[in-house]
C-alpha positions, -999 to 999 in steps of 0.1 A, spaced: 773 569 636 771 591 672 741 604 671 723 631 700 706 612 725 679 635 723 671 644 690 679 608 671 703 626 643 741 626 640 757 649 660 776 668 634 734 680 623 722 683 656 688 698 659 681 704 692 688 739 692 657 743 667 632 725 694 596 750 693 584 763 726 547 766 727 519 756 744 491 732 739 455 726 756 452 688 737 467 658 750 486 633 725 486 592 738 513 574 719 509 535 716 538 526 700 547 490 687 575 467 695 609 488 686 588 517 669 606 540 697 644 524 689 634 538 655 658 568 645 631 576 617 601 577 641 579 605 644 562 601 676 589 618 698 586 645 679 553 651 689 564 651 728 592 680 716 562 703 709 532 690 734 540 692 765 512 669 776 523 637 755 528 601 768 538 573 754 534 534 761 544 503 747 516 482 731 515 451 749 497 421 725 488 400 760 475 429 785 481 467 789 497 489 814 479 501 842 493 536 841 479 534 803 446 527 815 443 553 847 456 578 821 420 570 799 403 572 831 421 606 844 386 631 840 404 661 828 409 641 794 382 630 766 402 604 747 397 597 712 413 573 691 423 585 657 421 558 631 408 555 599 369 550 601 361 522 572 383 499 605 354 509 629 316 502 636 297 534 623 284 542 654 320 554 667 328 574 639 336 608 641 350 639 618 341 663 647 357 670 677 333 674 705 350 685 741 329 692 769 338 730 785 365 720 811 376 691 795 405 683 771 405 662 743 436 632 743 445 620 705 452 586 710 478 573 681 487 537 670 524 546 665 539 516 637 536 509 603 504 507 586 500 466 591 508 470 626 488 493 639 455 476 617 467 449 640 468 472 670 437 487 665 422 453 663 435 438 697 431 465 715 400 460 736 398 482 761 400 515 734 368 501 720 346 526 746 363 560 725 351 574 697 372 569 663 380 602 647 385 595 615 411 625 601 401 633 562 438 651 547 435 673 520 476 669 515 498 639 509 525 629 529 559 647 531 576 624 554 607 614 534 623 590 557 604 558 553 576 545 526 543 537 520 526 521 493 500 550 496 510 586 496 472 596 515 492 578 545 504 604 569 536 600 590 530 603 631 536 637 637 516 643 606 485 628 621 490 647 652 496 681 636 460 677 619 444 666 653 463 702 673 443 721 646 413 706 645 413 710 688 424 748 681 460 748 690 467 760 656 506 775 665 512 737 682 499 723 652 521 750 631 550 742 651 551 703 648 548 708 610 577 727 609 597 706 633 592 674 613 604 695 580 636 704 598 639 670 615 636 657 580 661 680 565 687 673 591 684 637 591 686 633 552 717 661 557 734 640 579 730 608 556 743 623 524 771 650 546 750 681 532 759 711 554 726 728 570 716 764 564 699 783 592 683 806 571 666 788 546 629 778 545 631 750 562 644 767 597 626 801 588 587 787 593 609 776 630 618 810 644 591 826 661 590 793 684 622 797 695 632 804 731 657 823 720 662 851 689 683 836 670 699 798 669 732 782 657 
């Protein structure tokens, strides 16, 4: 079907006139497997709608990109990987969030499936100097658009939203939250022709990130 170019979803849902303007101190790194980024479902460019500092790479199994590697070097950043800690030695484990004053913390997320990014996390030596935050969710997953055979598995833009709060950028983190539901919503609208309602709860948690008043 024709679908945005920006926003992934048919035309006849369009979201872009929902995108959230705020601000963000933290950093997101995307690593992002093979055709992860082809994906219409993926989650990860939704992140880069609502943090403005967000880059993205491919993960490369026989090397890495420079410009990935000056980017973990850049001091204005303290990267940290986010990655389930039972994968890591216990001596890189964190639940804590330490940034030094004038420094920023960079999340660093292994964007594919569960069995790839195990994989990713595995290969990929030169993250191996970070500390692993390892992310403890109180809520399951409400991604709808693909699934896992465990619910305590968050979604991309998931991950990320928990990381924003735990850093302190608490509207960011609101505002991804609420982008993915109306991503979500327009995307499943689009597959089953089910007409979108700006004013229901799904666009209402949206509005006070809006550029503008009101939206079509």
């Amino acid at each position: 079907m024709p679908r945005c170019p920006r926003c992934r979803i048919a035309a006849s849902h369009c979201l872009c006139a929902w995108t959230p303007q705020v601000s963000a101190q933290a950093g997101v790194c995307l690593l992002m497997h093979d055709i992860e980024p082809l994906k219409p479902s993926n989650t990860g460019w939704l992140i880069a709608d609502v943090v403005m500092q967000t880059y993205a790479f491919s993960w490369l199994r026989t090397g890495v990109d420079p410009r990935l590697l000056a980017l973990l070097d850049d001091p204005q950043w303290v990267p940290v990987v986010v990655f389930p800690g039972e994968y890591a030695g216990a001596e890189r484990v964190t639940s804590q969030l330490a940034v030094p004053a004038g420094k920023r913390p960079l999340f660093i997320l292994l964007d594919a499936t569960w069995t790839e990014a195990r994989k990713m996390f595995r290969k990929s030596p030169y993250l191996d100097r970070f500390p692993v935050l390892s992310l403890e969710p109180e809520q399951l997953s409400r991604y709808r658009l693909r699934r896992s055979t465990r619910s305590e598995h968050l979604c991309t833009a998931e991950v990320a939203a928990l990381c924003l709060e735990l850093a302190g950028d608490t509207p960011a983190s609101l505002a991804l939250d609420a982008w993915l539901d109306a991503f979500t919503a327009h995307y499943l609208g689009a597959k089953t022709q089910r007409p979108i309602t700006a004013d229901d709860p799904v666009h209402l948690p949206l509005r006070p990130y809006l550029s503008a008043p009101e939206a079509d």
